[in-house]
C-alpha positions, 0 to 999 in steps of 0.5 A: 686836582686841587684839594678843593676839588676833591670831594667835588662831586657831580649833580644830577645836571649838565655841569659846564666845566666837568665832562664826566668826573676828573674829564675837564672840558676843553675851554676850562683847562687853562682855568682849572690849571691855574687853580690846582696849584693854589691852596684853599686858604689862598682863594678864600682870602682872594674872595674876601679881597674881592669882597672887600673891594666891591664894599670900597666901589658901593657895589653891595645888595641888601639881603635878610635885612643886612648889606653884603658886597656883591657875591661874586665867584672866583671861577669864571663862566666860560662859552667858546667862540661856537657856542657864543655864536649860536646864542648869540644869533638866537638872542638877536633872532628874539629880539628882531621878533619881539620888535616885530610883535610891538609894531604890530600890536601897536599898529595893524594886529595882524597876528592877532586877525591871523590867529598867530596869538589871541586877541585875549592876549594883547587886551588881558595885558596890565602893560597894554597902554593906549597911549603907545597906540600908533607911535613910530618910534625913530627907527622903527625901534622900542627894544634898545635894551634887551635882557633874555635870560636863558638855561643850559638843560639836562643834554647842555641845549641852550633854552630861553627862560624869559624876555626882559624888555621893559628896563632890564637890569644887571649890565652894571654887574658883568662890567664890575665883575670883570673889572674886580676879576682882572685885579684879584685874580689876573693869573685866571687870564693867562693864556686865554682869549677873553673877548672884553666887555667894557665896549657896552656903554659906547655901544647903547650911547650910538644907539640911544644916539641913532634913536634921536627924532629925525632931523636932531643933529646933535642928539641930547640923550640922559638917563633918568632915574627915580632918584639915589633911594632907588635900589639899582641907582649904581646902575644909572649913576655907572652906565651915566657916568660911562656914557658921558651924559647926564643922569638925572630925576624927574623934577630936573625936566620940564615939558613946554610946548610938546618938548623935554628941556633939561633945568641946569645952573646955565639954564635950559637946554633941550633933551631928545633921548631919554634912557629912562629907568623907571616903570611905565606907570610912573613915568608920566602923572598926566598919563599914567599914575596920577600919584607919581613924584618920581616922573616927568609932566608932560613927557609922554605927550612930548614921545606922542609928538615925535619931540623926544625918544623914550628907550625903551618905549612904553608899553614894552611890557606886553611882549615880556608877558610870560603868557607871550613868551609862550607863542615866541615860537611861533611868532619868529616863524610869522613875522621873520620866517625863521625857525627859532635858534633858541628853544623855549623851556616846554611850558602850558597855558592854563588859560586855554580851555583843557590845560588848566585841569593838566596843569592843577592835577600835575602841579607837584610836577611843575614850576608855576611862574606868575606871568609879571613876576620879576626878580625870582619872587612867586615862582613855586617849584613843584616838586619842591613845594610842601603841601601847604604851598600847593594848595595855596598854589592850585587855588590861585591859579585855578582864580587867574588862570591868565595870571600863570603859565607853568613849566617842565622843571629844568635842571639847571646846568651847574658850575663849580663855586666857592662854598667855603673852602672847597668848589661845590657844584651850583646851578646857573643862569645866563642873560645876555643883554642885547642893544638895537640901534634900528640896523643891527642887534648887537650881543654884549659877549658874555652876559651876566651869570647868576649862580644859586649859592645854597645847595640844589637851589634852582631861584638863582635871583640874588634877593633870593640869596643868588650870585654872580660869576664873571661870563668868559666868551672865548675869541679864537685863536690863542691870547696875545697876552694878558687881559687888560684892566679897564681903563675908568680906575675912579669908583662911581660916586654913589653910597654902598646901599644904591645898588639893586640887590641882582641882575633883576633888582627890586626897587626900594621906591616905590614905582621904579620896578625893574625887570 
């Protein structure tokens, strides 16, 4: 091996290149080829020439009060083409039952008058809006987009972490990182069958396309966005831009008689789908926050009217409450028949009557997650916690016991990454983003991977001081070649502080949460 795998040590975890010390697993031996002739000078200056490039292109994070590129690792995230097919088939399970769930929670409730889960559930929610009540969206769709973040356990199973289904952020990331990956380090591809991923932004525009009200002929679709100030706007700016449509704020629609027309220097033009990025609360003044600038008058009244196609639709956020996705089981057996492909991590309710004294005389031994949390920030890790954070913790679940769910602490699975001038093993994270245009659930091959840089670190949120890695998902059969770059050389015209800080940015605006 290389020098920098030498002092390469194992952790206490599944490790997703290394079956046992100096054993390679398959899928990685053409990777772990091409690094041990390179010496650790050479990788450190791709790195840096990496880093350079992301800061050229805006593609940069704000984090401790200073801007960074974006962290990106050299050695890639490999799945072969029969792993990549069970996750897969499990992310779309999950999203065909999260569909199911909104229509009905939506509409009869019969899971909640089955007992499927409790009524306490659906009413206790913040994102329960009545204004979602009744809506048939077009196609029977309101997840176009979905983001399920999932962890490879101590035995190397697939579980799912959480559901992203409100405005799930990170797509811009697995584009740019195979994008920089191919240009920096080019000889990684040699030999290998990397299934591209520049295919996403034709696949949500059909989707978004397919949502349009019914009898619209050439459907109008723009990606709405709280503005330049907001955190991920390199995300909208790229995906508009890759799209072919346009990308615009609040003030450049208008509502007149139960339609969305879009202002431009020609004059107005109607609108029939809105990919929107911004929260819920802040979409509509008339409906929802009376405070919003950043939203449209009127919008919400245009979706009740079936004139315009909101994706994705409001009120998602009920069926990625952390306290649901503990009955996510339960409901892919009830509305699909199906046994879940992807298991949950084990998790407890401290609502429900005797789990909330299990969970506060075990909280040293478990992760306490608060059920709307995003971006990393409000989890406490048990066993890692000092006193003091657990104490402050057990009185504020034992206050809000539906505030929190808690879970059996997983070792994340661990890759080697660049620390310094060796590889160093760190844990990792996978979400796949899904896009459902009403008759399939497609799967983007690969996903984002986010990587905890600091040692034994498990919060892999890069606001948290988290990375990337490029997610490699391996066709079958050997490679025709090598892989080809992107054809869109130009950078997307935005400032390097646009970008949200990691696959769940947090938005410097107030009101444009991401997820």
């Amino acid at each position: 091996m290389a020098d920098i795998f030498d002092a390469y040590a194992l952790a206490d975890a599944w490790d997703e290149m290394f079956e046992r010390p100096g054993e390679v697993r398959t899928a990685y031996e053409p990777v772990l080829a091409a690094l041990q002739p390179i010496e650790p000078g050479e990788l450190r200056f791709r790195a840096d020439q990496m880093a350079r490039a992301f800061t050229d292109r805006g593609v940069t994070y704000a984090f401790a009060g200073e801007e960074r590129p974006w962290p990106l690792d050299l050695v890639p995230r490999i799945l072969d083409a029969l792993e990549w097919d069970f996750v897969q088939r499990g992310v779309a399970q999950r999203v065909r039952a999260l569909e199911a769930y909104l229509a009905d929670a939506y509409g009869p409730c019969r899971a909640f008058e089955d007992g499927v889960v409790p009524w306490r559930l659906l009413l206790g929610s913040p994102h329960f809006h009545r204004a979602a009540h009744g809506v048939d969206p077009p196609g029977g769709v309101r997840i176009h987009v979905a983001g399920i973040d999932l962890v490879r356990d101590e035995a190397g199973d697939f579980r799912v972490l959480e559901d992203n289904v409100r405005v799930p952020s990170g797509v811009s990331y697995v584009i740019e990182n195979r994008r920089a990956m191919t240009r920096v380090f080019p000889s990684l591809f040699d030999g290998q069958h990397v299934v591209p991923v520049d295919g996403y932004p034709a696949r949500l525009l059909a989707a978004l396309r397919a949502a349009a009200p019914e009898g619209t002929a050439d459907p109008r679709v723009v990606v709405l966005t709280p503005g330049p100030s907001n955190a991920a706007y390199f995300e909208h700016a790229l995906l508009a831009r890759l799209m072919g449509v346009q990308l615009v704020e609040g003030h450049d629609l208008v509502c007149r008689n139960h339609r969305v027309w879009m202002r431009t220097t020609k004059g107005e033009v109607p609108v029939h789908v809105v990919y929107r990025r911004l929260d819920d609360d802040f979409l509509d003044p008339l409906h929802f926050r009376p405070d919003s600038v950043i939203g449209c008058p009127g919008i919400m009244t245009a979706a009740l009217a079936g004139k315009v196609t909101l994706a994705n639709a409001v009120g998602n956020g009920i069926a990625d409450d952390k306290l649901l996705y503990t009955y996510v089981p339960d409901l892919i057996r009830y509305y699909l028949g199906e046994e879940p492909v992807l298991p949950n991590v084990e998790s407890y309710r401290p609502d429900e009557p005797g789990q909330l004294d299990a969970v506060l005389d075990q909280l040293d031994k478990l992760v306490i997650k608060p059920v709307d949390g995003a971006g990393g920030q409000g989890i406490v890790i048990g066993p890692k916690a000092d006193a003091k954070t657990l104490t402050k913790t057990r009185k504020a679940v034992a206050a809000d016991p539906r505030g929190f769910i808690a879970q059996r602490p997983v070792a994340l699975s661990t890759s080697p990454t660049l620390a310094g001038d060796r590889m160093a093993p760190r844990h990792i994270d996978l979400r796949p983003f899904a896009v459902n245009d009403g008759t399939d659930v497609w799967v983007l091959p690969g996903g984002l991977t986010r990587v905890a840089l600091q040692e034994g670190n498990l919060i892999v949120n890069s606001s948290q001081g988290g990375g990337s890695k490029d997610t490699w998902v391996l066709a079958e059969g050997p490679a025709d070649g090598p892989a080809a770059l992107p054809a869109d050389d130009a950078p997307p015209a935005v400032a390097p502080r646009q970008l949200g800080p990691d696959g769940v940015p947090t938005a410097v605006q107030e009101g444009a949460q991401q997820q």
